[in-house]
C-alpha positions as CSV (number, residue, x, y, z in Angstrom):
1,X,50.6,64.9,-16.2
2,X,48.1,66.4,-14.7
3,X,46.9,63.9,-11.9
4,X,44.5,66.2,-9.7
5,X,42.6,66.9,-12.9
6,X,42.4,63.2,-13.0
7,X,41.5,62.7,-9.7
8,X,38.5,65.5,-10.1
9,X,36.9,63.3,-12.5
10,X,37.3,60.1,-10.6
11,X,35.5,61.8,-7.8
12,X,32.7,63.0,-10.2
13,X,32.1,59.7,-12.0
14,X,31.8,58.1,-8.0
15,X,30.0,60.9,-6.9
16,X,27.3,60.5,-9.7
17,X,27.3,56.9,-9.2
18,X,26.5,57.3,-5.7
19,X,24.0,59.8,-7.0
20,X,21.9,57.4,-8.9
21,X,22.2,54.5,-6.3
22,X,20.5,56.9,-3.8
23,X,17.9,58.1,-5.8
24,X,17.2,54.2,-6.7
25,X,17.5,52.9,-3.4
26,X,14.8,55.6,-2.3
27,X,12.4,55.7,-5.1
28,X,12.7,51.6,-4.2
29,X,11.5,52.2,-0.6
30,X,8.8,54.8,-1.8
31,X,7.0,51.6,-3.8
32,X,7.5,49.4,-1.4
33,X,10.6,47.2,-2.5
34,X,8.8,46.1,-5.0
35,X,10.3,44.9,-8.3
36,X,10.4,46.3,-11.0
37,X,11.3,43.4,-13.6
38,X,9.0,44.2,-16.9
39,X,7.4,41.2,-18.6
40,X,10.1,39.6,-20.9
41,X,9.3,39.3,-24.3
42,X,11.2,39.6,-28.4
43,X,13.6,42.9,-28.6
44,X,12.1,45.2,-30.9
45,X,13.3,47.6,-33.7
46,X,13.2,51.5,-33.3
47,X,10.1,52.2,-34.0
48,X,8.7,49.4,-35.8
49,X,8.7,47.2,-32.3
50,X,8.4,43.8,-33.3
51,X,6.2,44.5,-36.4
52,X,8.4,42.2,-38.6
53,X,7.7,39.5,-35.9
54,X,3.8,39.6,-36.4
55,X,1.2,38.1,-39.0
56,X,-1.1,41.1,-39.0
57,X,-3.4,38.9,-40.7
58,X,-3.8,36.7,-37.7
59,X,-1.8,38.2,-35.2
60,X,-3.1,35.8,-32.7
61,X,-1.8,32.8,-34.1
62,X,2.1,34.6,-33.5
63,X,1.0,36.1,-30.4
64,X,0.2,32.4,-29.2
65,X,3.5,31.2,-30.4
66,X,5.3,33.8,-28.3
67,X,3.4,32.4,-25.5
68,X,5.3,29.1,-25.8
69,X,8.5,30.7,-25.6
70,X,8.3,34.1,-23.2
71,X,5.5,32.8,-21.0
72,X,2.2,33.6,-19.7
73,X,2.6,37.3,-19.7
74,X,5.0,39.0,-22.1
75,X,5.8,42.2,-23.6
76,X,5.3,42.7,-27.7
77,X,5.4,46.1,-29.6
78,X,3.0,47.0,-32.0
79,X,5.2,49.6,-33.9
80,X,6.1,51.8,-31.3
81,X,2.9,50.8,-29.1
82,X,4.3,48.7,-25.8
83,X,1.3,45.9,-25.7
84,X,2.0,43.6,-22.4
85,X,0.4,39.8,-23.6
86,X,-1.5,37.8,-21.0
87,X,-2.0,33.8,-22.4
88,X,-3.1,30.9,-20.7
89,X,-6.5,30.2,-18.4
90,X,-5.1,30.6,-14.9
91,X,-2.9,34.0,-16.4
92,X,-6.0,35.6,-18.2
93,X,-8.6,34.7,-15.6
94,X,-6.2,36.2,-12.2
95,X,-5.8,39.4,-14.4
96,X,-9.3,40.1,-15.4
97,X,-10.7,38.6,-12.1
98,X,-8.1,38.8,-9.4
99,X,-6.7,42.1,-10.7
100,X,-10.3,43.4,-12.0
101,X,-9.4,47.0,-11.3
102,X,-6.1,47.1,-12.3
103,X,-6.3,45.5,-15.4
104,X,-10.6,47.0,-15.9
105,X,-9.9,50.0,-18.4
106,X,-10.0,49.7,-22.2
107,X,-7.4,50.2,-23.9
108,X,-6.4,53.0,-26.4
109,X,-6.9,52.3,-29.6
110,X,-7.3,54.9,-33.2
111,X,-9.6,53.7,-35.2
112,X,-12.3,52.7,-32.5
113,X,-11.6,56.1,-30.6
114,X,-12.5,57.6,-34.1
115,X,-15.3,55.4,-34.0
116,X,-16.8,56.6,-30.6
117,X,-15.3,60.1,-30.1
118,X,-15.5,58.9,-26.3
119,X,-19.2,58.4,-26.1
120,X,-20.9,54.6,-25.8
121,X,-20.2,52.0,-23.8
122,X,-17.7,49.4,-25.3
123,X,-15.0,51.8,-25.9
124,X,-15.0,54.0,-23.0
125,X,-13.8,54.5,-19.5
126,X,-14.2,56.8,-16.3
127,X,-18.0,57.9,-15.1
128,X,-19.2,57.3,-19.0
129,X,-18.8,53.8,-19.1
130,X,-20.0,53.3,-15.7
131,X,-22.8,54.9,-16.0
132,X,-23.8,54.0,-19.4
133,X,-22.6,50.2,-18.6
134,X,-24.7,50.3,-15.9
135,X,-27.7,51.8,-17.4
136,X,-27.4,49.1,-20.0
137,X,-27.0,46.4,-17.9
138,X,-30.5,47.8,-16.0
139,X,-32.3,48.4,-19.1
140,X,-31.3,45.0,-20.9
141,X,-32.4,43.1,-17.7
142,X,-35.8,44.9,-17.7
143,X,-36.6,44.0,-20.8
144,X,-35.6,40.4,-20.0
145,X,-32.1,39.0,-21.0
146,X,-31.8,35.9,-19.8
147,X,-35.6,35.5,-19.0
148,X,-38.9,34.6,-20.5
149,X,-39.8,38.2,-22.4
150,X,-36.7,38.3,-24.2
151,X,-36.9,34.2,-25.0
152,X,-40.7,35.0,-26.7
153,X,-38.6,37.8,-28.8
154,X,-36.1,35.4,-29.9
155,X,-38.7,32.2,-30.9
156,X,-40.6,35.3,-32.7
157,X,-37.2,35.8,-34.6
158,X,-36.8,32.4,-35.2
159,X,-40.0,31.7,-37.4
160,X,-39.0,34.5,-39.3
161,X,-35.4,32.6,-40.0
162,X,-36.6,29.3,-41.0
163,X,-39.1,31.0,-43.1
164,X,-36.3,32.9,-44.8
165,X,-34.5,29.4,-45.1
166,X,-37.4,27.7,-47.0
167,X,-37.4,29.7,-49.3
168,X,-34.3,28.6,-50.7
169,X,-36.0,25.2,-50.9
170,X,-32.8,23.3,-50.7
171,X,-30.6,25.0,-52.5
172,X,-27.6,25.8,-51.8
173,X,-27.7,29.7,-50.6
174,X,-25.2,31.7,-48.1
175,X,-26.9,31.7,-44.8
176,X,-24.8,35.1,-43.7
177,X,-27.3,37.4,-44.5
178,X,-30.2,35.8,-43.0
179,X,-28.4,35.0,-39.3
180,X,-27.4,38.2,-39.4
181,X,-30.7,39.9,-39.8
182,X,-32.3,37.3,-37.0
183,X,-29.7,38.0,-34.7
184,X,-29.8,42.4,-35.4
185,X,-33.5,41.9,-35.3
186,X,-33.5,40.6,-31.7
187,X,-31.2,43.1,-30.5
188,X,-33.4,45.6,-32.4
189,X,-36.4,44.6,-30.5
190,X,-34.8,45.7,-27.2
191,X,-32.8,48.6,-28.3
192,X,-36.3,50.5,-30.4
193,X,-39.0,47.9,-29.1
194,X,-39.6,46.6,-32.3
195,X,-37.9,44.8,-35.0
196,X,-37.8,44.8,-38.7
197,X,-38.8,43.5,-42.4
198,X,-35.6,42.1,-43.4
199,X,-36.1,43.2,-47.0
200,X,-36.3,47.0,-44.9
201,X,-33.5,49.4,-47.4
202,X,-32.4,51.0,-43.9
203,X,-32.2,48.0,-42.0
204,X,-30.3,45.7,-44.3
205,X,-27.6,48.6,-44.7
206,X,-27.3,49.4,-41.2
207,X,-26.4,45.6,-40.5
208,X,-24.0,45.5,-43.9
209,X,-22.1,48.4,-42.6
210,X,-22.0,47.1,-39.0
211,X,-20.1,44.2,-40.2
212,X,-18.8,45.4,-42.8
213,X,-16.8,47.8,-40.1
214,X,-16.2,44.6,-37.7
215,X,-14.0,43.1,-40.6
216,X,-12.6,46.1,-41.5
217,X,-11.6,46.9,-38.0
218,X,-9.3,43.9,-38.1
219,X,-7.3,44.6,-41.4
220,X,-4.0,45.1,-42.0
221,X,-3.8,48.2,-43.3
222,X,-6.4,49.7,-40.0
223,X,-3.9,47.7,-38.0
224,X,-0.8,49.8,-39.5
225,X,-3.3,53.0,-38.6
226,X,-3.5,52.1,-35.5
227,X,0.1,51.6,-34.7
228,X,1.3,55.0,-37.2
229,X,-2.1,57.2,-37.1
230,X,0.3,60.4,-38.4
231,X,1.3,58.3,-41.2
232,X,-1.5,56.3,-42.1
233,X,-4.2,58.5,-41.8
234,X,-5.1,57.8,-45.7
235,X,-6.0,54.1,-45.4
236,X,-8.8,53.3,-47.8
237,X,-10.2,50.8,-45.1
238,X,-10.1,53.7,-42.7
239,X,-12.1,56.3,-44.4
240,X,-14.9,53.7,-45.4
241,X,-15.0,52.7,-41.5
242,X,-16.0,55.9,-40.7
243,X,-18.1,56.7,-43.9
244,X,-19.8,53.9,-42.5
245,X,-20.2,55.4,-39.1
246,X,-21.5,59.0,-40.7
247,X,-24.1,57.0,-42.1
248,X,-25.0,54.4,-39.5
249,X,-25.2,57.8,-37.4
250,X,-27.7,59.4,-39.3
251,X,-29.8,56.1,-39.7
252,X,-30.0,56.2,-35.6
253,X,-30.4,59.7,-35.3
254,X,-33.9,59.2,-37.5
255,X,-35.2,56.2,-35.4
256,X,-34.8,58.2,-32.6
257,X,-36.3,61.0,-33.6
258,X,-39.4,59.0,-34.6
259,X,-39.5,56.9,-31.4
260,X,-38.8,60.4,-29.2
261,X,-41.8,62.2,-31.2
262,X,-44.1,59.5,-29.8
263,X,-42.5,59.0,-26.6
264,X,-45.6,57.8,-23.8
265,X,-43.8,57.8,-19.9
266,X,-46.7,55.0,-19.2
267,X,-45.4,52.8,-21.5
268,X,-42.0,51.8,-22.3
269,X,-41.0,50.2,-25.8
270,X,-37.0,49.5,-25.4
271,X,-33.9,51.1,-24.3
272,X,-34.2,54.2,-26.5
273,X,-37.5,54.6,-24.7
274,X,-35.6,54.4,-21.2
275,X,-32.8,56.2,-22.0
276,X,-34.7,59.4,-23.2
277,X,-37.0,59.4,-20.2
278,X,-33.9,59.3,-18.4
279,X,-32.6,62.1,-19.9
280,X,-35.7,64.5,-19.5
281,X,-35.6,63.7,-15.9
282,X,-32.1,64.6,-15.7
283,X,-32.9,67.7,-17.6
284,X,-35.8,68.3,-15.1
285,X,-33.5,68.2,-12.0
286,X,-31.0,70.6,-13.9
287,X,-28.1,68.0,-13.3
288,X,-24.7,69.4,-14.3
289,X,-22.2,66.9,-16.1
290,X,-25.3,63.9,-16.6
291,X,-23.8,61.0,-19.2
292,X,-27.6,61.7,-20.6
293,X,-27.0,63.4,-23.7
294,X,-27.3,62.4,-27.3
295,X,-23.9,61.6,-28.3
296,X,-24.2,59.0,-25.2
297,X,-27.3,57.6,-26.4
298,X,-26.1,57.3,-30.6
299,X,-23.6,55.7,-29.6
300,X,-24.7,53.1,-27.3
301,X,-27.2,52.0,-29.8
302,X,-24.8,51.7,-32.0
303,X,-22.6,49.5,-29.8
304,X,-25.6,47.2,-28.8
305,X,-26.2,46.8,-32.4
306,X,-23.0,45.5,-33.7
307,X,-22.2,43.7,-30.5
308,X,-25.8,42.0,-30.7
309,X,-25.5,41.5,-34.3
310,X,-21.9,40.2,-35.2
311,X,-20.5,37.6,-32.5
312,X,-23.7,36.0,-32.2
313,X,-24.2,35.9,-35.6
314,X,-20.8,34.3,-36.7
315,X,-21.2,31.8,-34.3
316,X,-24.5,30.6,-35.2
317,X,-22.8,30.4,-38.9
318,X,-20.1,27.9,-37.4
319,X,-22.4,25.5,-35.8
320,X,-24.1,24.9,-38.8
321,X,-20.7,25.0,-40.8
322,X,-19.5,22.4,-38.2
323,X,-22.8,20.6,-38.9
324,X,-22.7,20.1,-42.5
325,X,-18.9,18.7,-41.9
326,X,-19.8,16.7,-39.3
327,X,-22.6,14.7,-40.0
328,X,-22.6,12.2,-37.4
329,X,-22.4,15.0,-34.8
330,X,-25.5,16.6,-36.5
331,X,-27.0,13.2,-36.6
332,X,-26.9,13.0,-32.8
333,X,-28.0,16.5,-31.9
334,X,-31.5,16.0,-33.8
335,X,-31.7,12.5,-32.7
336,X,-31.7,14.3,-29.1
337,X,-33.6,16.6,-29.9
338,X,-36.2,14.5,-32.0
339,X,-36.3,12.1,-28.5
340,X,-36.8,15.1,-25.6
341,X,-38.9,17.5,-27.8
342,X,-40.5,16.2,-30.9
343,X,-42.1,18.8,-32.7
344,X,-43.2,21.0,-29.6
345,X,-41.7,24.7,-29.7
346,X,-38.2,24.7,-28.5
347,X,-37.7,26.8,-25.0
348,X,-35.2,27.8,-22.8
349,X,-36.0,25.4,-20.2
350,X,-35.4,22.7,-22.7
351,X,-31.6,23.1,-22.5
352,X,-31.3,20.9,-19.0
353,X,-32.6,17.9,-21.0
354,X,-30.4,18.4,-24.4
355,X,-26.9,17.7,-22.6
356,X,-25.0,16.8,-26.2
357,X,-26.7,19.5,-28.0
358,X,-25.4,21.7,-25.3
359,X,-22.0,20.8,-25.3
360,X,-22.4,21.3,-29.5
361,X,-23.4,24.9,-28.5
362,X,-20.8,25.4,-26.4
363,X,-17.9,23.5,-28.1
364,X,-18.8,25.7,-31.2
365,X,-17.9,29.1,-29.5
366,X,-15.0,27.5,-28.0
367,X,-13.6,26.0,-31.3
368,X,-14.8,29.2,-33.0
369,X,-12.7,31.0,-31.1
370,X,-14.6,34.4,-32.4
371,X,-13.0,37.1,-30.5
372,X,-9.2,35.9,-30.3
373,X,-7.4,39.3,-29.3
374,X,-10.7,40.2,-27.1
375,X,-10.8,44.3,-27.1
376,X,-7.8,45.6,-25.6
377,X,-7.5,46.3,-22.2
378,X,-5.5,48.6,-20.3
379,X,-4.2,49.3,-16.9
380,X,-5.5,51.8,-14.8
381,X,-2.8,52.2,-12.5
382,X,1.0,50.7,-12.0
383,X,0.8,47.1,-11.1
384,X,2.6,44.1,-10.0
385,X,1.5,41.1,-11.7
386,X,3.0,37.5,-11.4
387,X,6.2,39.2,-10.2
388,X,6.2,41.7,-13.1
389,X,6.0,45.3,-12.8
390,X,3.2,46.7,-15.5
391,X,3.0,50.8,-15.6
392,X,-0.7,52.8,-15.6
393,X,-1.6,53.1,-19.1
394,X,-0.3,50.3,-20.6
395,X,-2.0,48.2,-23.4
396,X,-2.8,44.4,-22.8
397,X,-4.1,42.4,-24.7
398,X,-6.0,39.2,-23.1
399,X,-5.3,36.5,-25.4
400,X,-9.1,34.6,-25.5
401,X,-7.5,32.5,-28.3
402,X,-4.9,30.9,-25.6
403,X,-7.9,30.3,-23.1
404,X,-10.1,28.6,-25.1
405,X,-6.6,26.3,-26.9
406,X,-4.7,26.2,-24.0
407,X,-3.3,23.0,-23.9
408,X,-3.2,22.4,-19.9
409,X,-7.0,22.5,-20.0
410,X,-9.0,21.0,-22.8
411,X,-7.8,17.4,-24.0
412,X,-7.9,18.1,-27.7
413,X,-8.0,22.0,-28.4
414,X,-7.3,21.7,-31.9
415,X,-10.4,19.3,-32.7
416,X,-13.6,20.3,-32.5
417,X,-14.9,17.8,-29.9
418,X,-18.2,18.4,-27.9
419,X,-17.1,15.6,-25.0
420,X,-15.0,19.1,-24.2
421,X,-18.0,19.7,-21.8
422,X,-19.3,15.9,-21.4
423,X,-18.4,13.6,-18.3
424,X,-18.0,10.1,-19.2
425,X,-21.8,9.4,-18.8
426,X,-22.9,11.7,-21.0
427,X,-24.4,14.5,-18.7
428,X,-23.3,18.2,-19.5
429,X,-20.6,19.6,-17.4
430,X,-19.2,23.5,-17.3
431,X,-15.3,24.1,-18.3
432,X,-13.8,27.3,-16.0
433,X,-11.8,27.6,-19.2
434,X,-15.3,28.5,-21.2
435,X,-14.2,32.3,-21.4
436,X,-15.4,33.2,-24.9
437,X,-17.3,36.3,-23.0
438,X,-14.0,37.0,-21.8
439,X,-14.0,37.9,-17.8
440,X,-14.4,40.7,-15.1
441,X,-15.2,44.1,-15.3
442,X,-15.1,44.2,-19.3
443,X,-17.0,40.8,-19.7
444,X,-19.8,41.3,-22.8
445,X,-23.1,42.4,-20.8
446,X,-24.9,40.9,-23.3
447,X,-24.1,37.7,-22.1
448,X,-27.2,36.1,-20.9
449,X,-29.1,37.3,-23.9
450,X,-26.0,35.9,-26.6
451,X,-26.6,32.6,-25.0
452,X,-30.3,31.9,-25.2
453,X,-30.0,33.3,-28.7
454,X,-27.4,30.7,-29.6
455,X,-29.5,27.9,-27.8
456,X,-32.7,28.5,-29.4
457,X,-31.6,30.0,-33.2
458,X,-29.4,26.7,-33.3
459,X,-32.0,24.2,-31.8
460,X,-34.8,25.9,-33.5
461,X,-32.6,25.7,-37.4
462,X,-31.3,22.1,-36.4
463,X,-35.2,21.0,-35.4
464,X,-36.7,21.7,-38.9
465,X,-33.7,21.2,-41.3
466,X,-30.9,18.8,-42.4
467,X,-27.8,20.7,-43.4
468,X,-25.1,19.8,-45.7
469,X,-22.6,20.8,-48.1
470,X,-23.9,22.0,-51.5
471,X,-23.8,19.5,-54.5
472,X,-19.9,18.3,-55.6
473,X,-18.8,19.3,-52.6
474,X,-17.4,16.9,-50.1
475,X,-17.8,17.5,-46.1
476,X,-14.1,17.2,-46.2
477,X,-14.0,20.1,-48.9
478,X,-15.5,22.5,-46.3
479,X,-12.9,24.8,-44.9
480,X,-13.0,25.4,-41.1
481,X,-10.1,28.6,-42.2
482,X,-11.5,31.9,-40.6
483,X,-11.7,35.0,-42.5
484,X,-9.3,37.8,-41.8
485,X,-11.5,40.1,-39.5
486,X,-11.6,41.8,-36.7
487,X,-13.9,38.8,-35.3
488,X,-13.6,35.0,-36.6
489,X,-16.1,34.4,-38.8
490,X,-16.3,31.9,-41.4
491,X,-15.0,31.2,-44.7
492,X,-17.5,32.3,-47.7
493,X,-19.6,28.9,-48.2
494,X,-22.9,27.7,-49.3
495,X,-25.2,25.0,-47.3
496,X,-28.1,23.4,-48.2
497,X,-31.1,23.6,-45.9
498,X,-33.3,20.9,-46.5
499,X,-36.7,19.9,-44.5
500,X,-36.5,17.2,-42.4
């Protein structure tokens, strides 16, 4: 027997060992001692991750359910895509707020870098979404989010909507359509400075594709894209996405072109207006590498339109939803509203004195729960988070569906309940847990604007008509199931609208 041969590979097998406690124990000082523990979370299969795991139909409902049993943050794979979870209010609201930075880029994903081709607002990062966040965040506040110009713009928009309304003369009709022309008109109105005929060909196909693309976004097979893009290429849903996209394109490139051929410096109409002055001055100083170019400006029309046209939209559709099944609740809002503003014009200001129709507004986007998955995040750089280490470039997702149901902070998350934002005398009262806007550095910038919208297109509709579920059908019948989207929205349903 051959015992030094022996003894030669003892020594090896020690002196590798020693190797790779050296290299760990210096690598370990060179972060700082810091740990490196990962979030926890189910093990996954070679390279379907935990894809058997997940109802890709409502992958927030299982994402929620993993919450419960690997904590607050948690690692899930999305076929071979490693996605790091954050759940609960105190979880979501340190990462987005205390770790803005760290957790403040978007996150990868196909179909919507298809979508953008790195140009826009919503889906980028780096200097281009600075710059073009800011510039919208500017523009928007010149043209009065949040204050009286754009308020006069919504009320405008809202006399068209009950109009459309009448017309039905309490019938039962799909009110889909019609909120989603008010709400695409108001966003219109900044974005070109006017808004449109909602019997207008182009206009009523750039706001069907818009959300027809939103719910497409969210489907399984798009989903599957996402996760195998080499092998799923083909997806039907996929190539009518961006069919969609070529088209919307081309609608946006012509409204442009009209709005840049009568372009006056002394008087500016919206943000198309602002951005292209903008751009000639750029062009002017000869400025090297300016986020001023077309693609820039396509696409963040684009983005303002389906952001501006979708969310606010689908909620508007479940308050009156909630209304029809509900009765007694809609019997106190317009008794409220009846007893503080009669038949005057509903305004802004008018919100301080309508606490219970307030907490409605709000208790509907809570229960609504429109944007579960929010859009993916993603870290910019390594980071240690509640004790876990999280490396740069890694997927989260902040699950908005675990903030507005988490358990620890509303009394009754799975009831729709306006005393959510009531104290016990009766006097509206804000919930830190209200994150349906999500938080930090990705919050939606249309914020302000989505929120008078909701207060005056819900006041205004609840003001001049009764709603309620059409003939045969019982409130109980009325089915509060979302439909399989990338956003929440309702159930297909008809109410009637009937003059009070």
């Amino acid at each position: 027997m051959d015992y030094s041969l022996d003894l030669f590979s003892l020594t090896s097998l020690l002196g590798t060992i020693a190797l790779i406690l050296l290299l760990y124990i210096i690598n370990n000082s060179l972060t700082g001692g810091e740990s490196r523990k990962e979030p926890p979370g189910p093990r996954p299969w070679p390279l379907l991750g935990n894809l058997l795991q997940l109802d890709l139909k409502r992958p927030f409902v299982t994402l929620h359910e993993m919450s419960k049993k690997y904590g607050s943050i948690f690692t899930v794979y999305f076929g071979p895509n490693k996605v790091v979870v954050l759940a609960g209010f105190k979880t979501v609201k340190e990462a987005l707020v205390g770790f803005a930075e760290e957790f403040g880029d978007r996150g990868p994903s196909k179909i919507f870098n298809d979508i953008s081709q790195g140009h826009g607002i919503i889906f980028t990062n780096g200097e281009t979404w600075k710059e073009m966040r800011r510039f919208a965040l500017t523009t928007l506040r010149d043209f009065g989010m949040g204050k009286r110009l754009a308020e006069d713009k919504i009320v405008e928009e809202c006399h068209y909507l009950i109009q459309e309304f009448e017309k039905h003369k309490g019938q039962p009709f799909d009110t889909t359509r019609p909120v989603n022309h008010a709400t695409s008109n108001i966003i219109s109105s900044i974005v070109y400075g006017s808004r449109f005929e909602y019997n207008d060909p182009r206009f009523k196909n750039m706001v069907a594709r818009a959300n027809e693309n939103i719910r497409l976004s969210g489907s399984v097979s798009v989903q599957l894209y996402n996760m195998f893009p080499r092998l799923c290429y083909w997806v039907k849903n996929r190539k009518k996405i961006l069919t969609n996209v070529a088209e919307t394109v081309n609608d946006v490139q012509n409204l442009i072109t009209n709005l840049k051929d009568t372009l006056n410096p002394e008087l500016c109409r919206g943000f198309v207006d602002c951005f292209l002055m903008r751009k000639r001055k750029t062009e002017d100083l000869h400025t090297l590498m300016t986020q001023y170019h077309e693609k820039n400006l396509i696409y963040s029309v684009t983005n303002l339109f389906a952001a501006g046209t979708d969310t606010t939209a689908a909620t508007v559709r479940w308050g009156l939803l909630l209304m029809a099944k509900y009765p007694d609740i809609q019997n106190q809002v317009q008794q409220e509203l009846d007893r503080e503003v009669g038949s005057c014009q509903i305004c802004a200001e008018d919100r301080k004195n309508l606490p219970y129709t307030d907490a409605v507004i709000h208790e509907t986007q809570r229960f609504a729960n429109i944007l579960p998955l929010s859009i993916p995040h993603k870290t910019s750089k390594d980071v240690t988070f509640q004790g876990y280490f999280i490396k740069k470039d890694t997927l989260v997702i902040p699950l908005l569906a675990s903030v507005l149901y988490d358990e620890n902070e509303w009394e009754n998350p799975h009831i729709f309940n306006p005393s959510h934002f009531l104290d016990k005398d009766g006097k509206f009262i804000k919930r830190e847990a209200f994150l349906p806007f999500s938080a930090g550095r990705r919050a939606c910038l249309g914020e302000g604007l989505a929120k008078m919208e909701l207060f005056l297109i819900f006041t205004s509709l609840l003001q001049r008509f009764r709603f309620s579920p059409a003939p045969g059908v019982r409130e109980e019948d009325l089915l509060l199931t979302p439909s399989v989207g990338f956003t929440l929205t309702t159930s297909p349903h008809e109410l009637c609208a009937t003059i009070r």
